[in-house]
N, C-alpha and C positions, 0 to 999 in steps of 0.2 A: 504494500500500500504506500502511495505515495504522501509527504507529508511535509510541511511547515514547518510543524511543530518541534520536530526532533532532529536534535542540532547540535553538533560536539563543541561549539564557540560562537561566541558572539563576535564581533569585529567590529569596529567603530574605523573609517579609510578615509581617504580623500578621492577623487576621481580616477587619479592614477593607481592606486593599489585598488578599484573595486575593478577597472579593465580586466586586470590579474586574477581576481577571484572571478569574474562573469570567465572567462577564456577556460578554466578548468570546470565551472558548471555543470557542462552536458547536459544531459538532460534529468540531472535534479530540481525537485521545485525548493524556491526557497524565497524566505520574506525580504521586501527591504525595508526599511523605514527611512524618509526624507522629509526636507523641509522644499515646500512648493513654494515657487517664485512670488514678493508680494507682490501684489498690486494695490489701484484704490478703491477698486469693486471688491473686493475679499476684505480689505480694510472697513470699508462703511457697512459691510452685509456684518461683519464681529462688533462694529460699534454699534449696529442698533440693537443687538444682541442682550447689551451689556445693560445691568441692574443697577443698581446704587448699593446691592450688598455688594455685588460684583467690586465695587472702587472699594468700601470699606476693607476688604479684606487685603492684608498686602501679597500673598504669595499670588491670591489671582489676577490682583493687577498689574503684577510686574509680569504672568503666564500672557494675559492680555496684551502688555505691550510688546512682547518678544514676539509672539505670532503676527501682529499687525506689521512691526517693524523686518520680521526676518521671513515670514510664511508660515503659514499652518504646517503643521506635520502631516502627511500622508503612507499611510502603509498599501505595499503592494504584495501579494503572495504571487508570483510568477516562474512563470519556464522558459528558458531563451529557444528562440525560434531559430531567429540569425543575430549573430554579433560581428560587426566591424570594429576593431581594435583601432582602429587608424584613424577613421572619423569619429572614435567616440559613439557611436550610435548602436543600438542595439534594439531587434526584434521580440519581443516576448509577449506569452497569453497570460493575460493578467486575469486570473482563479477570480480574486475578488469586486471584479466587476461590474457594477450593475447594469449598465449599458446592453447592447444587443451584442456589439462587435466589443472582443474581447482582447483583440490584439493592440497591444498599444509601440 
């Protein structure tokens, strides 16, 4: 069975060492977790969001301004389809997809 969940390390990379881990992949699936690009549509859609407990509290508002400022986190559970090393870019079916098309 194939699986996410079961996983002999964690790794925390920069874009240069995950090239290196995607290239040895194959066809295990396995999760990533990122931070998605901000913008000011993702920033207004989190501030209208946001409560007045939400500011009271400080660990959430400093959670608040990191995601506004840096991007929301996103996890992905995927498979590589194709990877290109060279352009950086890579093929994979994203498991947790809601979408119709799953290839991202």
């Amino acid at each position: 069975m194939d699986s996410a969940q079961h996983y002999a390390k964690e790794v925390n990379c920069n874009m240069t060492q995950l090239v290196e881990v995607l290239e040895t992949a194959n066809d295990t699936i396995f999760k990533v977790v990122f931070k998605k690009q901000a913008n000011v549509d993702a920033a207004a859609k989190r501030l209208d969001s946001v409560s007045l407990n939400d500011l009271k509290n400080p660990a959430k508002k400093s959670a608040i301004a990191e995601e506004i400022a840096f991007g929301e986190r996103s996890t992905m559970i995927c498979k590589i389809v194709d990877l290109q090393t060279i352009l950086g870019r890579s093929l994979v079916i994203d498991f947790s997809a809601t979408s119709d098309s799953k290839f991202r």
